[in-house]
Each structure stands twice: as C-alpha cells, then as structure tokens.
C-alpha angles and dihedrals in degrees: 000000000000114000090240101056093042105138116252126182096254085053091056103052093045092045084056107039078051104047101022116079099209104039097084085049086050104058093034087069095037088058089042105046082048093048086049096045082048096053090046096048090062093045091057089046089051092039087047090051088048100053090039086057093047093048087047089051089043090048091045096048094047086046085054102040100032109029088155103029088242091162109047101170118103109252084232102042083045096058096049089057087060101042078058098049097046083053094057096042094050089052092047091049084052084054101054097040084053091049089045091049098052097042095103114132105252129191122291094016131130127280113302091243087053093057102044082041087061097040095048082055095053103039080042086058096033089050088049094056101043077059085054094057096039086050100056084032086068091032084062098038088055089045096047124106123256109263098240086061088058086054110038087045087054092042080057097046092044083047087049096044095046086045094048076048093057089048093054089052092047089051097056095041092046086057087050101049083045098051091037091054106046086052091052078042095047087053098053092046084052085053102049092043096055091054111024103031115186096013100129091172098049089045091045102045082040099057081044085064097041086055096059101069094045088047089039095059081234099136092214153007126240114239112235122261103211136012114291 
C-alpha cells in the first residue's frame, strides 16, 4: 500500500460518512440521543438540588415550629376530622330544632308533663352530645399541625416527585445514547476491519476519533480532501 493512501482514522470516517448511506444517519442520532442524555442529566441534577432544598426548608420549619412534636395530626387529615365532626354537630342541631319544633302537645297524647318531660331528655342528651363534638373539635384543633408545615411538606414532595420524574427520563435517554452510539461505533469498527484488519492501534485511535463528534454535540465529519 502506497504511503499516501495509508488509512488513518480521519480517512476512514470521512471515506465512510462519504460512500456508506447510513453512516451520516448514524452519527446524527448518536449526537442527538447524547445531547439529549446530557440535557437530561442536568435537569435531574437541578431537579435533585431542588428537592433537596425543599426537604431542608420543610425539616427547619418543622424544627422551628414543632421542636417537641407537640402537635402530631396531620394539618389535612385534621381538617377533615373536622370537617367530620362539624358535620355531625350541625345534624344533631337539625335534630333537636325539629324535635323542639314538633314538641307541641297534640290530641290524644300523653300528659303534658309527660311530653316536656321527654323533650327536656332528648334535647338534655342532644345538647350533650353536641358538647361532645365542640370538646374534641377543640381537642383536634389544639393537637393539628401548623398550616406552613402542610405546605412546605407538599412543595418537598412536588419537588421529589418532579425529581423521581427527571431520573426516569435520564435513564431512558441514557439507554438511547447508549444504544445510538455503539451502532455509529459498530460501524466504524465494520469499516476499519474490512480495510485495516488486525491493526489494533489504527481501530482503536480511529473509534477515538469517531467518538469526538458524538461526545462533541457536532452532527458530522467532513470527509478529507486530499491524502493525509
């Protein structure tokens, strides 16, 4: 083989992104499938710092609003309870103003004594357990959670699940760019082995080469002009 037509590795990439159809496709995706893994790679690191900032505000407000954990019950789950009891006072209090207001005495009833004496009972008993109510109403109420802790805890867990979210999509791309560049690789290995056989050197400083514009983000390499 003359000296000037010897093959080096920049001849062989730009004999075969010249001659081989699929070559120029090949190394496109590559590029792109990298530049993608790398944008989603910093995404998942900003996303990570973000949920790591959100978890660190939500721990120091709850060190500062809550040193002994005086008030265990979740704000939301709180405020259903009350939601609950408040429910169940307010039915009870229809109960007792339709009682009341059908308590008149009516033909044929019992003595009038008799009557009021059954109405005092159950408006005794109504009004006890509307007590009842207002008392762990207020029990809750002194028990729940501030409100800023709700929220920041909720902030932290968007900011984990958005984060869990960017990992998902590295991972993916990260398969892609994998998968893209050992095919524009495999190529290049096809090419050096048909024409330089056994040259470990040459395969090795050529896929090297090959390597730099997928790595780089540049879509192509021009193919040489002259010999080298």
């Amino acid at each position: 083989m003359q000296s000037d037509r010897r093959p080096t590795p920049a001849r062989i990439i730009g004999e075969l992104l010249l001659n081989h159809p699929e070559a120029g496709s090949l190394l496109r995706k590559a590029s792109h499938w990298r530049a993608l893994a790398a944008c989603s790679a910093d995404t998942t690191r900003r996303r990570f710092e973000a949920a790591q900032a959100a978890r660190l505000a939500y721990e120091e407000l709850g060190h500062r609003l809550e040193p002994r954990r005086r008030h265990p019950i979740n704000f939301g789950i709180g405020l259903l309870l009350l939601l609950v009891l408040s429910g169940a006072a307010a039915l009870l209090l229809g109960l007792l103003l339709v009682a009341l207001h059908g308590s008149g005495p009516r033909p044929g009833w019992p003595a009038v004594s008799e009557h009021t004496r059954g109405s005092m009972v159950f408006g005794a008993l109504t009004g006890a357990f509307i007590l009842v109510l207002t008392a762990g109403a207020a029990a809750l109420m002194a028990h729940m959670e501030p409100a800023s802790l709700l929220v920041a805890r909720r902030r932290w867990h968007r900011a984990r699940t958005a984060y869990e979210e960017a990992v998902e999509i590295e991972q993916a791309d990260a398969e892609a760019a994998a998968i893209a560049t050992e095919s524009w690789l495999g190529l290049v290995r096809a090419r050096v082995a048909a024409i330089a056989a056994g040259e470990e050197i040459l395969a090795e400083t050529t896929l090297a080469l090959a390597v730099g514009p997928v790595a780089s983000g540049r879509p192509q390499l021009s193919p040489p002009d002259g010999p080298a």
